[in-house]
N, C-alpha and C positions, 0 to 999 in steps of 0.2 A: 486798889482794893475794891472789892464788892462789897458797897451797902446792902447791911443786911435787913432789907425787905421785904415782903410776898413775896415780889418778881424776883428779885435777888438769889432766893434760897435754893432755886432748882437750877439755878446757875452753880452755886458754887458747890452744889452738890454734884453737878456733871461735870465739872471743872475737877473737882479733888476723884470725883470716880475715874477717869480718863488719868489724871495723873500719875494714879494708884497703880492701873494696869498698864502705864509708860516705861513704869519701872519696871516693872517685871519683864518686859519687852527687852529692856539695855542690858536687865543682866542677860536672860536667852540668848539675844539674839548675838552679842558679843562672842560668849563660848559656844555654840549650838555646833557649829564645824569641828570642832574641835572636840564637842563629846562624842560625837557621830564617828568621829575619824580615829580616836588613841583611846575612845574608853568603850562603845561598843565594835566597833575595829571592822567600820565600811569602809573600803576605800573610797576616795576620794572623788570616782567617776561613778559609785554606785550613789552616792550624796548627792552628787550634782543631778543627775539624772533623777531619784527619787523627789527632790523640790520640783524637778521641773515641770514631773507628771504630775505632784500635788500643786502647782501652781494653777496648773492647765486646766486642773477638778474645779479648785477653786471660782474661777470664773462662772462656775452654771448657778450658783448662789443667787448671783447679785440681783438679777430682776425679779424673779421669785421670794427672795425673802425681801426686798422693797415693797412688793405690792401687799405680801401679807402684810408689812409695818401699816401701812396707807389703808389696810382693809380693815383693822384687828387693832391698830396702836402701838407707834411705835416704842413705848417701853416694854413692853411684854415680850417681842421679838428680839429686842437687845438683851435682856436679860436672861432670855433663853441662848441666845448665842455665845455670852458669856460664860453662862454655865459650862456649855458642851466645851469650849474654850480652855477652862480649868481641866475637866474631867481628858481631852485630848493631850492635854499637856503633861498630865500628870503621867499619862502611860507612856509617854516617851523614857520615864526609866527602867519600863519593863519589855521594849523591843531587844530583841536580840538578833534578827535576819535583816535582812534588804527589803523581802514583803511584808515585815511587819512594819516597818520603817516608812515605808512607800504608804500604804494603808493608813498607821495615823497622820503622817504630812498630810493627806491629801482630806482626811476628813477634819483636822485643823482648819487647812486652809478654807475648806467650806465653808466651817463655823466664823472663821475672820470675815470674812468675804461677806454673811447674812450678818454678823454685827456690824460691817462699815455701813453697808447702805440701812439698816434702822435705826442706828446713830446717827446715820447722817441727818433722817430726818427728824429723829428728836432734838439736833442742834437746833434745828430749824423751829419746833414749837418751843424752846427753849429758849430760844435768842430774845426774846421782848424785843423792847421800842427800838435798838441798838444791836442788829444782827449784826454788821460789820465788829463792831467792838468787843461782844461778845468772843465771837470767833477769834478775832485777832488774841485776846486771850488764850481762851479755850487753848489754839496753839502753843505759846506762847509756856505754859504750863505742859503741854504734851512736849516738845523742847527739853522742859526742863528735867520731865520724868526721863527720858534716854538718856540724858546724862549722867544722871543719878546714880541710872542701872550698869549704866556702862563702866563707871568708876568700883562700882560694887561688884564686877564681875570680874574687873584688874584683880581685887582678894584670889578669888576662885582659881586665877588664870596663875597668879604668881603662887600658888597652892598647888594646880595641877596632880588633883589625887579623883577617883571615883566618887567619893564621897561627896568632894566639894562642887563637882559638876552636877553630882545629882542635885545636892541643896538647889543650885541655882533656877536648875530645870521645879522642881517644888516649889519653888518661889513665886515662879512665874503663875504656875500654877493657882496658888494663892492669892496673886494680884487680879484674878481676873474672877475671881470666888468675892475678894475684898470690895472689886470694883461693881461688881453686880451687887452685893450689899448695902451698897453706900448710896447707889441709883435708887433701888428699893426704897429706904428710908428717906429719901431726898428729892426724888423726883415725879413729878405727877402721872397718873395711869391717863395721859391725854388719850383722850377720845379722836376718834378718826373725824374727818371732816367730812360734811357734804360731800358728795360727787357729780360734777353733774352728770347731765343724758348722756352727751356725748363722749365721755370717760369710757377708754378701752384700757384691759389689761396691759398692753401692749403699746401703748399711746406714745409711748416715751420715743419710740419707735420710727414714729413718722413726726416726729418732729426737729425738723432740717437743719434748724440754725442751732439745739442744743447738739442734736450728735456732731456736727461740724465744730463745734467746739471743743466736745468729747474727744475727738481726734487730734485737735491744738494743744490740748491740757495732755493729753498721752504722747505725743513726741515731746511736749515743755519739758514732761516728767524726766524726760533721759538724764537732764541737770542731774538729778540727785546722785546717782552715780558718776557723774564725774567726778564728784566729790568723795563716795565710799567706794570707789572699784578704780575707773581708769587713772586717775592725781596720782593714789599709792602705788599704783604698778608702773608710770612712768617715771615716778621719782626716783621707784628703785632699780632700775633698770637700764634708764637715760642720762640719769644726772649723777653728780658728786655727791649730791645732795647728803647731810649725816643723817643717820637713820628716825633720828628724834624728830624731824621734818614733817617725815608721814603721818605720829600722833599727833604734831602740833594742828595739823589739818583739820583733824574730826573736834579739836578743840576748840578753833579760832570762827570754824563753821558753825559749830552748836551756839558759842558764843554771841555772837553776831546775830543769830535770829532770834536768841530768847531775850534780848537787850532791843530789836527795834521791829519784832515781831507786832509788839500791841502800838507800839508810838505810828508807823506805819500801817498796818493792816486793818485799824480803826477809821482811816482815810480816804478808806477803799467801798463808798456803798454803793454806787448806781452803776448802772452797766456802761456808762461813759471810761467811768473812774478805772472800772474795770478794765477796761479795753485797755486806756493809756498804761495802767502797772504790767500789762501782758507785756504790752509793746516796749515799756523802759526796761524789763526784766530781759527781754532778746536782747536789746543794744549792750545793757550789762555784760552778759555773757557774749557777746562779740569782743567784748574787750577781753572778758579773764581769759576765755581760752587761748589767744595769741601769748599772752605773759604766761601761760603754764607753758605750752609749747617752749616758750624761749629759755626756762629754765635749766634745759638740756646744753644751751652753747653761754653759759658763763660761770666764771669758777664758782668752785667749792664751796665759798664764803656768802656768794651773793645770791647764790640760787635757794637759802631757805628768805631773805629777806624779798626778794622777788615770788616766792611760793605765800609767805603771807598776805602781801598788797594781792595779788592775782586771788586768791581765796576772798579777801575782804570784799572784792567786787562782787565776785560769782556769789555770798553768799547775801549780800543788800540785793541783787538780783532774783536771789533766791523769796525771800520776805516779800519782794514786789509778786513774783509769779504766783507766790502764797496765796496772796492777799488777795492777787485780781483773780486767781481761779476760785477760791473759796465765795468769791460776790455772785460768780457768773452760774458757777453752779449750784450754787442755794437758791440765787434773787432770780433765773430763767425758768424754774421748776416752779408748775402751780401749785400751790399749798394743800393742796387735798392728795395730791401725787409725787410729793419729798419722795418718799420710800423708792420707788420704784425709777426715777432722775437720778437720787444717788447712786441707785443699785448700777445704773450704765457708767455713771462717771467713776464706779469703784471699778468694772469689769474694765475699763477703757484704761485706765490708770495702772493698771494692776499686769496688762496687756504687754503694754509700754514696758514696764518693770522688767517683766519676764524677754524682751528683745533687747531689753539693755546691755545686757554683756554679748549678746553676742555683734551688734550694732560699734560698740565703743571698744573691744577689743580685740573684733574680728574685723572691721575698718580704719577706725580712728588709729588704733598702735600700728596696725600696719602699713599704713598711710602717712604715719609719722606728723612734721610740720604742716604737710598738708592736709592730714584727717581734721589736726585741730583747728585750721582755717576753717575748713566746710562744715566742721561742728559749728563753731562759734556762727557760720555765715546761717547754718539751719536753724539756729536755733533765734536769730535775728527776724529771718523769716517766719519765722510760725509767730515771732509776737508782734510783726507788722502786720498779720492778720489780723489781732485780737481786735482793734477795733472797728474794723468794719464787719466782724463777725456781732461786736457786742452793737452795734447800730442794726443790722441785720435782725439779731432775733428781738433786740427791743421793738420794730417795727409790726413784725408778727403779735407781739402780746397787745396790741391794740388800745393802747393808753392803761393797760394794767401795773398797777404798782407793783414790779418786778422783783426789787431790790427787800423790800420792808417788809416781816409779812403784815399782816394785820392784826391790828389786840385782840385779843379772843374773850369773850365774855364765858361765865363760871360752869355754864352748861358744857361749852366746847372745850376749858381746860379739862376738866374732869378731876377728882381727887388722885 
């Protein structure tokens, strides 16, 4: 629990604002296919297609709304992106073609895209003495919010009427209305920081060991879908597995991280620490993915009890990847230029996202036994990078407190 303190209260005020718009998110993003596809009646290659051009939009956000957060303060750019967030959301019950459809995806995802990275950097003047613990939270309660919404959105799903799709999509809507509310009254109007001379818009840019990371943390990302995209479709498709298998999945996953999210990712500050959770997060998933693969060759019975242990690993591997990306890319960003360090590590992440399905089930399923080998073996490699990458750009910051930011006295918080 957070004592409630000065420092405390803009914590728990971005903690319950974030939580607020988590939920809106589990119920959407649960039925969003499904409103798209049986209640405005796109097909299902005009859906896919439509997210992928609005993904694509999305990415031109990220550095541009980081540097105005770094220029301007990052709550006034979140709160703006929130807005438009709502106002975007809400007109997805008034599309009725593929280009209207296309259109709001794609200036959604813009608005998502300039809230990650000015949130990101409000985490960052947000976090006090205990940025790792903070965060680990922070998450920790986002976890919690998708489950929430995703349960609430089973109502809508076993309803299956216009109506109740629409509520859902309003919801969402409202969560991101409720969520910029609660920031507002909760969270301080911080002041931008100093810059110095040599501060370019662009700085983020040339600097070698974050983007080299930026690229570690975007292939790490592919995890998350093995868990929402390629698990469900080899289960059902390869194994005996009973169909309750596939929910238990997104259960025992959600489970797992919001249970050792904070005990873990509290553990995680310096860019050492860092390194090693990248690295034990790869060896993790070298393990689970061989045990998903092998769920295909044993009977009926033992393939959900083998789909649980093989999730339980992938998803304390998951908590570690969290944990050590969440250190590396807050504590390597200089504190006057959060905004614009998130804004790549959201385009980079978001990147990744978007090659995901075609990577894991344009390879991986087709490759069968062996895609899941080369999975599990890339994804070992990328985090036996982490830390001679987190040695690497520690070096560059030149004995700079990487990890912490610094207390900020009453001038540089701002009201």
């Amino acid at each position: 629990m957070l004592r409630r303190s000065a420092d405390s209260r803009p914590q728990l005020a971005l903690i319950t604002a974030s939580f607020v718009s988590r939920v809106g998110n589990g119920l959407f993003n649960t039925a969003a296919v499904l409103y798209f596809t049986l209640v405005v009646h796109l097909p299902a290659t005009q859906v896919g297609a439509g997210l992928t051009v609005a993904g694509l939009c999305g990415l031109a956000a990220g550095l541009p709304a980081g540097n105005l957060a770094d220029r301007y303060g990052p709550r006034a750019v979140w709160l703006t992106a929130l807005v438009l967030q709502a106002a975007t959301m809400a007109a997805f019950v008034l599309i009725d073609s593929w280009p209207a459809f296309t259109l709001v995806a794609a200036l959604d995802r813009l608005a998502a895209t300039a809230a990650g990275a000015a949130g990101g950097a409000l985490i960052a003047r947000v976090g006090g003495e205990r940025p790792a613990a903070f965060r680990a939270r922070l998450r920790t309660f986002v976890n919690l919010g998708v489950v929430v919404g995703t349960l609430g959105a089973a109502v809508a799903l076993q309803i299956n009427t216009r109506p109740a799709y629409t509520a859902l999509i309003l919801a969402n809507a409202a969560s991101f209305a409720g969520a910029a509310l609660i920031a507002f009254l909760g969270v301080p109007n911080y002041r931008p920081l100093p810059r110095p001379t040599e501060h370019r818009q662009w700085s983020v840019l040339a600097d070698r060991p974050y983007v080299t990371f930026v690229a570690l943390y975007s292939a790490m990302g592919l995890q998350y879908q093995v868990i929402s995209l390629l698990l469900p479709i080899w289960l059902s498709t390869h194994t005996d597995a009973p169909r309750w298998t596939v929910a238990a999945v997104y259960a025992i996953n959600s489970g797992v991280c919001v249970l050792l999210q904070s005990r873990l990712g509290s553990k995680v500050e310096t860019p050492q620490q860092s390194g090693r959770a990248f690295r034990l997060a790869g060896l993790l998933f070298l393990l689970s993915c061989p045990l998903m693969a092998l769920t295909a060759d044993v009977p009926a019975w033992v393939a959900p009890v083998l789909t649980v242990l093989a999730v339980c690993i992938h998803s304390v591997g998951e908590v570690w990847e969290s944990s050590g990306g969440y250190a590396l890319g807050y504590g390597l960003a200089p504190d006057h230029a959060q905004g614009q360090y998130q804004g790549l590590l959201g385009i980079g992440f978001d990147a990744g996202q978007a090659l995901a399905p075609l990577v894991l089930t344009g390879a991986v399923l087709a490759l069968g036994h062996t895609g899941w080998l080369l999975l599990g073996a890339l994804f070992a490699a990328v985090g036996a990078a982490g830390p001679p990458v987190a040695a690497w750009a520690e070096r560059t910051r030149l004995g700079r407190q990487v990890v912490e930011l610094p207390r900020l006295d009453a001038e540089q918080q701002g009201t």
